[in-house]
N, CA, C and O atoms as a GROMACS GRO file, in nm:
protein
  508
    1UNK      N    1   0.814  -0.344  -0.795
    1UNK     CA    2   0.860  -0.431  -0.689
    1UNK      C    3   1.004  -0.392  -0.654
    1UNK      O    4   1.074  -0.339  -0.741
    2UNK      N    5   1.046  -0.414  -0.547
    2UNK     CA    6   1.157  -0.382  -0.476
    2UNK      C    7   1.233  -0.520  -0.472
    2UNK      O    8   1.158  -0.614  -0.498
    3UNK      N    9   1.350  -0.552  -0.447
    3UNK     CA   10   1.384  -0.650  -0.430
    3UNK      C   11   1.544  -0.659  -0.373
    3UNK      O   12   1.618  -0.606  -0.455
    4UNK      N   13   1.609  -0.707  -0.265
    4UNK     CA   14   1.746  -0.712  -0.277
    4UNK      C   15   1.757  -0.840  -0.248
    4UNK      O   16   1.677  -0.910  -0.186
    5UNK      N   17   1.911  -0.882  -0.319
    5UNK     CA   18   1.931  -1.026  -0.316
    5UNK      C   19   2.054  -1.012  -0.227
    5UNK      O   20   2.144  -0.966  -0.297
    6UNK      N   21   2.088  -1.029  -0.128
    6UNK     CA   22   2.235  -1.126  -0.091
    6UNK      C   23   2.285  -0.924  -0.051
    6UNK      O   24   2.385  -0.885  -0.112
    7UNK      N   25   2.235  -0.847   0.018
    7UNK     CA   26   2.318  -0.730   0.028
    7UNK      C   27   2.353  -0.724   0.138
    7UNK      O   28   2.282  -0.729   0.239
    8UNK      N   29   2.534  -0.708   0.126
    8UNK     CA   30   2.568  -0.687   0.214
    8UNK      C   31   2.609  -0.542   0.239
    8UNK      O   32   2.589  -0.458   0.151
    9UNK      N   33   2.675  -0.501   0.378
    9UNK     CA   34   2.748  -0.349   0.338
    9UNK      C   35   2.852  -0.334   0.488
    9UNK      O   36   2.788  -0.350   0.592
   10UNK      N   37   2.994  -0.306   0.502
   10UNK     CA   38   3.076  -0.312   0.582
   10UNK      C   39   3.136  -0.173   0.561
   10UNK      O   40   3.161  -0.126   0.449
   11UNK      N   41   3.161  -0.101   0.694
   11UNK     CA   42   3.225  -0.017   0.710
   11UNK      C   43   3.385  -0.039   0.791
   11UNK      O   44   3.411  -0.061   0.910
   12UNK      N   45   3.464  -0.024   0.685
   12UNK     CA   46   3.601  -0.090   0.794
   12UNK      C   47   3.607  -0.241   0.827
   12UNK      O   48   3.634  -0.320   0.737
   13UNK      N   49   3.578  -0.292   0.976
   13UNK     CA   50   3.542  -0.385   0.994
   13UNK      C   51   3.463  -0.432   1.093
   13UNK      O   52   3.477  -0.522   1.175
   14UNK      N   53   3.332  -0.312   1.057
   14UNK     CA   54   3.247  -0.358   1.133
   14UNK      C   55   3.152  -0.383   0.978
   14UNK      O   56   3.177  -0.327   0.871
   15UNK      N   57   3.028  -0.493   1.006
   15UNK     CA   58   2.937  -0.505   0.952
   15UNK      C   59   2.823  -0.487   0.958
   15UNK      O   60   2.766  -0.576   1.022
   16UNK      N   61   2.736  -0.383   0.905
   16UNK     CA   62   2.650  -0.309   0.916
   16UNK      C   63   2.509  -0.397   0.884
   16UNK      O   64   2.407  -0.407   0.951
   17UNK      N   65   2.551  -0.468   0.732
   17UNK     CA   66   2.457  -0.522   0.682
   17UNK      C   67   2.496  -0.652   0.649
   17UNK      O   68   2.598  -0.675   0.584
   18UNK      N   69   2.392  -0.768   0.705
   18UNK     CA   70   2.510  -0.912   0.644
   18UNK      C   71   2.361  -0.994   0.580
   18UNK      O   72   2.262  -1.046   0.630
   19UNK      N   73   2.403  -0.973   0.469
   19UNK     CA   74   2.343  -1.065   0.355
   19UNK      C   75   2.204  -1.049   0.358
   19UNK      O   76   2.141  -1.155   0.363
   20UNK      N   77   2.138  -0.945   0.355
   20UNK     CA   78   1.996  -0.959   0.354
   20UNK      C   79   1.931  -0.976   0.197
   20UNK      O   80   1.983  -0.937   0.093
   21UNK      N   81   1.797  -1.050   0.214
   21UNK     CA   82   1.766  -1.016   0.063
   21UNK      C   83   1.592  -1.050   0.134
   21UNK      O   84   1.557  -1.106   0.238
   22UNK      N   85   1.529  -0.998   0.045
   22UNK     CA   86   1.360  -0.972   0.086
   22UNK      C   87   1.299  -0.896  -0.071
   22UNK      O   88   1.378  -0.843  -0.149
   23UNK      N   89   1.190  -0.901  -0.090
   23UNK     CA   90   1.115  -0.820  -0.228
   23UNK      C   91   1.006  -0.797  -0.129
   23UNK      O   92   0.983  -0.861  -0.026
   24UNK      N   93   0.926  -0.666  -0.192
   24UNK     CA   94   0.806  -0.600  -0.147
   24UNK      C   95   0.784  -0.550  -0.302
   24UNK      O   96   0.849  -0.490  -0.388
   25UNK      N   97   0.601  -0.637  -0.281
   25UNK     CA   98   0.532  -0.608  -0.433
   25UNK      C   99   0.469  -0.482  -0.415
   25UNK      O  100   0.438  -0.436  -0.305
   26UNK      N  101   0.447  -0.416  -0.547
   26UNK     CA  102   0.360  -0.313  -0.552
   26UNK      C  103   0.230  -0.322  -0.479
   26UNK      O  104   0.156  -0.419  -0.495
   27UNK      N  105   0.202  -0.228  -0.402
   27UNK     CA  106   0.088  -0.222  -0.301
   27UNK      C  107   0.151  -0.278  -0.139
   27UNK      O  108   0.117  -0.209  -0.043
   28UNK      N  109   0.209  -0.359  -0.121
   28UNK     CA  110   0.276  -0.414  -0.009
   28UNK      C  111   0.315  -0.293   0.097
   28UNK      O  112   0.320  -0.185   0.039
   29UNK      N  113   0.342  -0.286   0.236
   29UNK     CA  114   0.366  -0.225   0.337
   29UNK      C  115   0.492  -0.280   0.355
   29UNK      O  116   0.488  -0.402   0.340
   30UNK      N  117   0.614  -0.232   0.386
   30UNK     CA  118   0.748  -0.308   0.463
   30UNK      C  119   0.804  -0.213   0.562
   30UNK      O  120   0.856  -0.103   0.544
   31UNK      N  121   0.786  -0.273   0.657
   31UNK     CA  122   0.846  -0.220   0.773
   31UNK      C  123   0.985  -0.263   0.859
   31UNK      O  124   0.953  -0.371   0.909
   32UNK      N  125   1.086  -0.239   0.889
   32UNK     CA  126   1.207  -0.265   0.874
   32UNK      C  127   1.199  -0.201   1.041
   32UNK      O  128   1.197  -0.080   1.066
   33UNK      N  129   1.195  -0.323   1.155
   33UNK     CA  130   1.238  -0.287   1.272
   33UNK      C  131   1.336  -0.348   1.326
   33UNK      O  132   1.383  -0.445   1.266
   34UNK      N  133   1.384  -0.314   1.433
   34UNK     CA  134   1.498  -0.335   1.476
   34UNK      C  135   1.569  -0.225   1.622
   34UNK      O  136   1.558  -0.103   1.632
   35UNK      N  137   1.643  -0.324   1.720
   35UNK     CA  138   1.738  -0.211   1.792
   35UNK      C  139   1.844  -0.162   1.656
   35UNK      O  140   1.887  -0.204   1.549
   36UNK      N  141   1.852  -0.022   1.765
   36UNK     CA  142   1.896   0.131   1.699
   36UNK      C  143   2.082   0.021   1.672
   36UNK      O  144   2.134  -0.060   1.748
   37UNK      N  145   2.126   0.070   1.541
   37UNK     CA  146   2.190   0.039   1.467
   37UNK      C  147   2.221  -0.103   1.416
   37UNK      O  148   2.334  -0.140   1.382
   38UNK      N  149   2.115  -0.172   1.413
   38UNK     CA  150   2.119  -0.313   1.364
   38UNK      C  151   2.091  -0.267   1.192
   38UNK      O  152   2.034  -0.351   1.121
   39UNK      N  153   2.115  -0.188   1.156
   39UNK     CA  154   2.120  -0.196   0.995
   39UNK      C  155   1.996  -0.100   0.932
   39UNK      O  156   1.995  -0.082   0.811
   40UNK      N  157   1.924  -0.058   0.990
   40UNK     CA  158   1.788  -0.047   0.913
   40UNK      C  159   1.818   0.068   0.836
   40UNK      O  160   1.844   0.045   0.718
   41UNK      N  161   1.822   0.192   0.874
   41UNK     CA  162   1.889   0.311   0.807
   41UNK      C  163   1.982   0.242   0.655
   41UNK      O  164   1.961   0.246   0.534
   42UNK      N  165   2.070   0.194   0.726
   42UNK     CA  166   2.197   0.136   0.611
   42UNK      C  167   2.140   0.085   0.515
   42UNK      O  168   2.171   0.112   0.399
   43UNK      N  169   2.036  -0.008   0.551
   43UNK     CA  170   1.947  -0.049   0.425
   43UNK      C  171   1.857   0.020   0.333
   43UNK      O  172   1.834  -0.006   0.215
   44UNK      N  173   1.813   0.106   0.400
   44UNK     CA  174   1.693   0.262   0.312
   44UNK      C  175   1.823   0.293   0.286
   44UNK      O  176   1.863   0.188   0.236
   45UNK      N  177   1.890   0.346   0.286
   45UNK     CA  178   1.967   0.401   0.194
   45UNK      C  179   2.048   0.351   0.090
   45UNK      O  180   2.078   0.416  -0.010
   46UNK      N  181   2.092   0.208   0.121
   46UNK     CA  182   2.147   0.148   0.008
   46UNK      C  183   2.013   0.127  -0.092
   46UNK      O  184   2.029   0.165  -0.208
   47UNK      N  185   1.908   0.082  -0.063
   47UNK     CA  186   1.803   0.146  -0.211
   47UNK      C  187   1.789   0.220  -0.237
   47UNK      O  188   1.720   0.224  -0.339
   48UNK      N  189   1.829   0.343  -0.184
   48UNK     CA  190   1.798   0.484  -0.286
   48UNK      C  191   1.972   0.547  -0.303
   48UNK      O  192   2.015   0.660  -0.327
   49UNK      N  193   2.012   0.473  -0.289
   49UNK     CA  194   2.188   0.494  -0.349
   49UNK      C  195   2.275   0.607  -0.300
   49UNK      O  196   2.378   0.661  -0.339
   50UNK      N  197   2.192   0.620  -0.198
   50UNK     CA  198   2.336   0.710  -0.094
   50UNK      C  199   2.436   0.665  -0.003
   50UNK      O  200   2.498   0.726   0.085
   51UNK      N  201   2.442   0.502  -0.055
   51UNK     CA  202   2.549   0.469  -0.027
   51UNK      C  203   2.562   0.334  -0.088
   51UNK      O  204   2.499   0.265  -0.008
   52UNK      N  205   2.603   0.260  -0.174
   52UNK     CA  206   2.658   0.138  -0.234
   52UNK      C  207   2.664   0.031  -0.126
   52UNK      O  208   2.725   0.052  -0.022
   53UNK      N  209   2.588  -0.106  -0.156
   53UNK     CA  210   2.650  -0.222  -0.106
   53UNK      C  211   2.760  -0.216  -0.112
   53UNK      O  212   2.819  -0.141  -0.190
   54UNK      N  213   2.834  -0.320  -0.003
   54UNK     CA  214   2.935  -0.413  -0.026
   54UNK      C  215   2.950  -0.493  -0.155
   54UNK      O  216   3.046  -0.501  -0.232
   55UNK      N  217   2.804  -0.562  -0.159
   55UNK     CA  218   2.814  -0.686  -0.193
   55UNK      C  219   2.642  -0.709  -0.189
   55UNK      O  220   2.569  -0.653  -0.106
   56UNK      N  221   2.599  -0.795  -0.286
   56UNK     CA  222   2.463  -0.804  -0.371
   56UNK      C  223   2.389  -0.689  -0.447
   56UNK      O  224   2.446  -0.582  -0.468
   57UNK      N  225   2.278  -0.710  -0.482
   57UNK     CA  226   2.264  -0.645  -0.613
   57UNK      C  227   2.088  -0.620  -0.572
   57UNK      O  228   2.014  -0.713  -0.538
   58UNK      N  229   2.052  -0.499  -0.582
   58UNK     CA  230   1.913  -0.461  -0.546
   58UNK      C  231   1.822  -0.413  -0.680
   58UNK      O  232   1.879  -0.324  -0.743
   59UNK      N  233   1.746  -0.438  -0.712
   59UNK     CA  234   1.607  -0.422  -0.830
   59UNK      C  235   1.529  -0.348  -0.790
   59UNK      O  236   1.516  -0.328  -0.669
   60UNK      N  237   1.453  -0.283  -0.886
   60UNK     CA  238   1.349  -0.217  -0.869
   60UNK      C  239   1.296  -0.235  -1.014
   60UNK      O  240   1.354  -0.223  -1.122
   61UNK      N  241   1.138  -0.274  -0.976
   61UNK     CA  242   1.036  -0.336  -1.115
   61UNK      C  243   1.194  -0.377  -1.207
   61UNK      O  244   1.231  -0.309  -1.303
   62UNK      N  245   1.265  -0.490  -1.157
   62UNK     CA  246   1.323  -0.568  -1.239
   62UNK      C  247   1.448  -0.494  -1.319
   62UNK      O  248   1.498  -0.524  -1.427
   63UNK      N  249   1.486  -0.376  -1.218
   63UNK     CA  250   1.639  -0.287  -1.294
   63UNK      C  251   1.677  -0.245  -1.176
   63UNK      O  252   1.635  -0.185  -1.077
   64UNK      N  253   1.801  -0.315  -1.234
   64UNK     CA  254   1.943  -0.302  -1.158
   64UNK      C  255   1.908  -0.179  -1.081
   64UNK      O  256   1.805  -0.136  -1.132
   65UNK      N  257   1.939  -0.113  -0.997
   65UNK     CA  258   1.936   0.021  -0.910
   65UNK      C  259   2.037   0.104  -0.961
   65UNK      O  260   2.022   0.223  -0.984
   66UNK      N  261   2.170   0.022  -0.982
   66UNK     CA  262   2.330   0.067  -1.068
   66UNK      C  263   2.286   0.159  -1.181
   66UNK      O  264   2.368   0.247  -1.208
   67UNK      N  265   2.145   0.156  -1.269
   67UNK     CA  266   2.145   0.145  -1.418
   67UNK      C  267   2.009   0.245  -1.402
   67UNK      O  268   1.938   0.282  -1.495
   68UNK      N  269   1.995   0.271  -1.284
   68UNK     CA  270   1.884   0.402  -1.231
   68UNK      C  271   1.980   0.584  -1.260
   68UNK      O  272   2.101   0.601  -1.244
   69UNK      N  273   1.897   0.672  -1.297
   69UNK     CA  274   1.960   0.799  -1.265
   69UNK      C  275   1.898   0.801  -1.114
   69UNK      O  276   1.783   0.791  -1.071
   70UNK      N  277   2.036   0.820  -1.049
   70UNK     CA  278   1.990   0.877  -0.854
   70UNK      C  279   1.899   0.928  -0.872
   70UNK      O  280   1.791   0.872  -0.853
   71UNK      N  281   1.911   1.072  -0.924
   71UNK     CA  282   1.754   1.182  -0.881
   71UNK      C  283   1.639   1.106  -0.909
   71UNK      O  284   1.570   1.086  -0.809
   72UNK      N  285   1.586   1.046  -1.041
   72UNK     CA  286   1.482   0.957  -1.059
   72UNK      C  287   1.476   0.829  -0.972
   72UNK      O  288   1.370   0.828  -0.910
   73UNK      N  289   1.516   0.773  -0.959
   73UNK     CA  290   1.506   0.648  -0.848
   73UNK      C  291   1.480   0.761  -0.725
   73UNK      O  292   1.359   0.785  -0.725
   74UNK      N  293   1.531   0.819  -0.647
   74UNK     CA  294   1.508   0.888  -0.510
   74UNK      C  295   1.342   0.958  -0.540
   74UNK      O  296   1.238   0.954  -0.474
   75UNK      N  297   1.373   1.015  -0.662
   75UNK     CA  298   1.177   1.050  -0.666
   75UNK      C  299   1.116   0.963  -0.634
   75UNK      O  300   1.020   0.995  -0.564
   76UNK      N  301   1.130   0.841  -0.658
   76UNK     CA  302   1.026   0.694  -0.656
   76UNK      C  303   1.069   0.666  -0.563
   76UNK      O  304   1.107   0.551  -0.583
   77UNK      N  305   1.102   0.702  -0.425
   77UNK     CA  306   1.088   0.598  -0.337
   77UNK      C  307   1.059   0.710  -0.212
   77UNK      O  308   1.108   0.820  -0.187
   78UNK      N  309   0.994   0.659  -0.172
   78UNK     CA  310   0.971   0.679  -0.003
   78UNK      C  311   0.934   0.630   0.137
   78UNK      O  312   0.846   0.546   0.157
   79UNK      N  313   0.998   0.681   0.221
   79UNK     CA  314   1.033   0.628   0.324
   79UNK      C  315   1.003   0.709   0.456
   79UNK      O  316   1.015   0.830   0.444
   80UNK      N  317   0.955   0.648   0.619
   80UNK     CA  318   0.913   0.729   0.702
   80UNK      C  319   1.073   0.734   0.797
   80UNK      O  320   1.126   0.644   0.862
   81UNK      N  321   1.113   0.855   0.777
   81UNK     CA  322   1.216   0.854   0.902
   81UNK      C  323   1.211   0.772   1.029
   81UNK      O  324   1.126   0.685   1.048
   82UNK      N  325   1.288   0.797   1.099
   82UNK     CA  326   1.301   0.727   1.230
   82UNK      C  327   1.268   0.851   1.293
   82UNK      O  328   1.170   0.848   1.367
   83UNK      N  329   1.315   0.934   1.283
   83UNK     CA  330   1.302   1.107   1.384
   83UNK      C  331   1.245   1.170   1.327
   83UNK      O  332   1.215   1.124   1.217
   84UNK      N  333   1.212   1.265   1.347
   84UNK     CA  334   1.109   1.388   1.318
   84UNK      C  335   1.154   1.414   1.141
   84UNK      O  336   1.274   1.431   1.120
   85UNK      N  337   1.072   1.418   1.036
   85UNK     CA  338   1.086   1.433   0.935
   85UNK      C  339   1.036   1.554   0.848
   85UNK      O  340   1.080   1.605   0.746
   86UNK      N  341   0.922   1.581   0.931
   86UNK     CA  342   0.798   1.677   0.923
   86UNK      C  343   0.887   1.804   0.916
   86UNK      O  344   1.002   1.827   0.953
   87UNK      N  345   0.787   1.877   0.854
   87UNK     CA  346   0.820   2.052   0.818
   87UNK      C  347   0.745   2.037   0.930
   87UNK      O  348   0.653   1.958   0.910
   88UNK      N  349   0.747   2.096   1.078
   88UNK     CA  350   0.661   2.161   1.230
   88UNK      C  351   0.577   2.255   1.153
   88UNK      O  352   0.458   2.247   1.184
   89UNK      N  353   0.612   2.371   1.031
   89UNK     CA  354   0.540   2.498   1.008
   89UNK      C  355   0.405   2.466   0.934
   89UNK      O  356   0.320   2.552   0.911
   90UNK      N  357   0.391   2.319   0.895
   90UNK     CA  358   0.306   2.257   0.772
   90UNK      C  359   0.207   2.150   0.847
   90UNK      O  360   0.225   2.088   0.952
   91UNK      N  361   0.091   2.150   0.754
   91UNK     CA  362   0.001   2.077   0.796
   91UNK      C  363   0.029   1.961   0.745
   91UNK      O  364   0.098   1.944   0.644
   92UNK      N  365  -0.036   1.852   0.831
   92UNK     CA  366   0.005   1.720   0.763
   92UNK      C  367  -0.051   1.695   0.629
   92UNK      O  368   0.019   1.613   0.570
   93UNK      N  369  -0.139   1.729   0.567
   93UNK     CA  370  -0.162   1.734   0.431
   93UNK      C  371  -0.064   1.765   0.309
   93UNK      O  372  -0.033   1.713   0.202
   94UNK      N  373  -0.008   1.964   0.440
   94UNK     CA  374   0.091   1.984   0.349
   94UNK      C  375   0.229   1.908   0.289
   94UNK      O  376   0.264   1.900   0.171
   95UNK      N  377   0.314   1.839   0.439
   95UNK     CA  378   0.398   1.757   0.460
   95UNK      C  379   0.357   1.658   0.308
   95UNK      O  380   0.411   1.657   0.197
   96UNK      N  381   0.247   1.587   0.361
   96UNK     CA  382   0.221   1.478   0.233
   96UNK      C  383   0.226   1.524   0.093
   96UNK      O  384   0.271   1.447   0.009
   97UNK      N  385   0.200   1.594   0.072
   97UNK     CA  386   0.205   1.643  -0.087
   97UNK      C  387   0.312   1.733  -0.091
   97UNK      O  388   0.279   1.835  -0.151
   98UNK      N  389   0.418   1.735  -0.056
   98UNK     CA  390   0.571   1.791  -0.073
   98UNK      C  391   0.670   1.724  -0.155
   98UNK      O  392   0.765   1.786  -0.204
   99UNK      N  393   0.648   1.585  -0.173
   99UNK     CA  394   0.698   1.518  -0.302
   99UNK      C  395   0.609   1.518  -0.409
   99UNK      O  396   0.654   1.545  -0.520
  100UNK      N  397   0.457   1.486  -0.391
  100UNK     CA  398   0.397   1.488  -0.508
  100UNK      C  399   0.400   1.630  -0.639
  100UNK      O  400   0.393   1.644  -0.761
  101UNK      N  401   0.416   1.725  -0.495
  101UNK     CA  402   0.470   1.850  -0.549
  101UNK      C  403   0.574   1.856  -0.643
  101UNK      O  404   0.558   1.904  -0.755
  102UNK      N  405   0.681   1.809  -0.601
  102UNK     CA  406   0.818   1.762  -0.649
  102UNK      C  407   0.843   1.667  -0.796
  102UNK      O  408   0.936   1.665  -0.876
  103UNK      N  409   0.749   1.614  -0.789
  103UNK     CA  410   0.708   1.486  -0.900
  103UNK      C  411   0.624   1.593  -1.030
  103UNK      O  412   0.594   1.558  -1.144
  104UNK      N  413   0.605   1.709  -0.975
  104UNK     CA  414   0.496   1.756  -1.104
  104UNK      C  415   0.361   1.732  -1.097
  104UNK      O  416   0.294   1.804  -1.171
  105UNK      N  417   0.300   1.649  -1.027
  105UNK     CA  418   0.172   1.600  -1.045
  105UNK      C  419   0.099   1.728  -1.039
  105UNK      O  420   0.158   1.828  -0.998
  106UNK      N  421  -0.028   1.735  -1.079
  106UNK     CA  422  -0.126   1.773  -1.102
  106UNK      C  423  -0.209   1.822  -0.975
  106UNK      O  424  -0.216   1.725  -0.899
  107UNK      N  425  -0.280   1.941  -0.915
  107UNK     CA  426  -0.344   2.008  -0.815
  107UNK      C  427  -0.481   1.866  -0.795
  107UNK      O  428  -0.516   1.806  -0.694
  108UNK      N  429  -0.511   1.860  -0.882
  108UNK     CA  430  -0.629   1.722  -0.810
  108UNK      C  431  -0.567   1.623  -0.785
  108UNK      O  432  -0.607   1.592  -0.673
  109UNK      N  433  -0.469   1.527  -0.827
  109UNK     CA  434  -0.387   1.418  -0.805
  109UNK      C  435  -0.376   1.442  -0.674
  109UNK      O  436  -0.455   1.403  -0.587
  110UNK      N  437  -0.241   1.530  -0.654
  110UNK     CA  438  -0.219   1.537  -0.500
  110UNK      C  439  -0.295   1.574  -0.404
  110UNK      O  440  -0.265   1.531  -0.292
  111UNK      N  441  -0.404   1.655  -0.415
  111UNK     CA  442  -0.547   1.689  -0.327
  111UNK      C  443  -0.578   1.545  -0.359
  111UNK      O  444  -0.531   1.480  -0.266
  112UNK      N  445  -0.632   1.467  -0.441
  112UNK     CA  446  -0.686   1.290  -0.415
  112UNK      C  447  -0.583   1.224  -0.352
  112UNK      O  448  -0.621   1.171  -0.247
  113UNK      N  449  -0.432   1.204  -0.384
  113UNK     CA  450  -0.422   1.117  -0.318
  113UNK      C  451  -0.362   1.131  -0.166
  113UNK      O  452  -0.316   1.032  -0.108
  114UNK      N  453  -0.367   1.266  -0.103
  114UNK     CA  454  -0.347   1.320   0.029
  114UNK      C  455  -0.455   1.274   0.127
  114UNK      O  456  -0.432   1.223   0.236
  115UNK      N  457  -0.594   1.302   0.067
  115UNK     CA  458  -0.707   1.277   0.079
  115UNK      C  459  -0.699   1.112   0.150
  115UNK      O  460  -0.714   1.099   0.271
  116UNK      N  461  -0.675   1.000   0.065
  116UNK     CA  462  -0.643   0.892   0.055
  116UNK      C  463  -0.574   0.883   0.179
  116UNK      O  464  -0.629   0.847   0.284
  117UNK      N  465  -0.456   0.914   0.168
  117UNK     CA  466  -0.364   0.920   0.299
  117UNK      C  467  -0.400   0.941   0.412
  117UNK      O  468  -0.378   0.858   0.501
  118UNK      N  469  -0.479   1.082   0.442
  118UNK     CA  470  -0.520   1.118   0.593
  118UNK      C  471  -0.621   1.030   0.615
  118UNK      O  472  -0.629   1.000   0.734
  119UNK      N  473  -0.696   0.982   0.550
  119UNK     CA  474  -0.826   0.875   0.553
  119UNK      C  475  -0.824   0.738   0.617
  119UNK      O  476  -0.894   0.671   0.693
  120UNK      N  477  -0.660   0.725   0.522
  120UNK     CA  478  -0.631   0.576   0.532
  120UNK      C  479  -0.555   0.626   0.726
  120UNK      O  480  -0.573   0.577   0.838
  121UNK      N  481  -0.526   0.666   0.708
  121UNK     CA  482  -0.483   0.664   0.914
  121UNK      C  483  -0.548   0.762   0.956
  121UNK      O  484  -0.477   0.814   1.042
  122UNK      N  485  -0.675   0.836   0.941
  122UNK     CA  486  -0.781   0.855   1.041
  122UNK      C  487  -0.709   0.961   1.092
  122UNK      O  488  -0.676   0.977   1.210
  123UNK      N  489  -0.684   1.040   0.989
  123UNK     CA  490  -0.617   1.194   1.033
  123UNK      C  491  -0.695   1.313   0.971
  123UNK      O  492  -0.754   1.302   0.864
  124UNK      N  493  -0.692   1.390   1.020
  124UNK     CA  494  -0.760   1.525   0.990
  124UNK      C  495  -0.656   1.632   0.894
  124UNK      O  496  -0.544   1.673   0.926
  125UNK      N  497  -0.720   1.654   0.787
  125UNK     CA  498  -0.595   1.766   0.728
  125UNK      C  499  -0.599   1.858   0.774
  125UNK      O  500  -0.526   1.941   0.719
  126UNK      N  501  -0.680   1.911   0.900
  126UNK     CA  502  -0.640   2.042   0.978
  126UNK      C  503  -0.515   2.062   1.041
  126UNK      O  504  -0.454   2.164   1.074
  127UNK      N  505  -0.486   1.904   1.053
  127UNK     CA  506  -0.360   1.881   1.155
  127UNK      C  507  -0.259   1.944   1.134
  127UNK      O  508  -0.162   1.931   1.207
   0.00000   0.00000   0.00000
């Protein structure tokens, strides 16, 4: 589970982020919309720690984010850009299994759970 309580985040004196707090359980979808610079970016990144709150304190399965090694926390999380994210040279299959790659998993794991993926949105891995 994900969770932030009370996060804020200010640059100078503008305020980027004012006091949000929300949890998303394991299995859950969260989608974070918004007009272009109302925070959303600022927030994906203050959970994967490329950049520090102001102010509140964010969890993951119940630990501090502070008390995470970066590289391991950033393995565990993912997120769909706003702009083009995609390798253009790669199939969308490939794209998808470019972290699982990354993670070590296993040649059937990531063939199953890619599988899963193009299925679940009615995509073709020719693509």
């Amino acid at each position: 589970m994900i969770e932030l309580k009370n996060i804020s985040k200010t640059f100078g004196n503008i305020q980027a982020v004012k006091n949000i707090s929300f949890s998303v359980k394991k299995g859950e979808t969260l989608v974070l919309l918004g007009k272009s610079g109302c925070g959303k970016t600022t927030t994906l990144k203050m959970i994967n720690r490329l950049i520090e709150p102001s102010s509140g304190e964010i969890f993951i399965d119940g630990e501090n984010i502070k008390t995470i090694q970066e590289e391991k926390l950033r393995l565990g999380i993912g997120y769909v850009l706003q702009n083009h994210g995609l390798f253009p040279h790669y199939t969308i299959a490939q794209n998808i299994a470019i972290v699982p790659k990354l993670l070590k998993w296993d040649k059937d794991k990531i063939h199953k759970r890619t599988d899963e993926l193009l299925e679940k949105l009615h995509l073709s891995s020719q693509l």
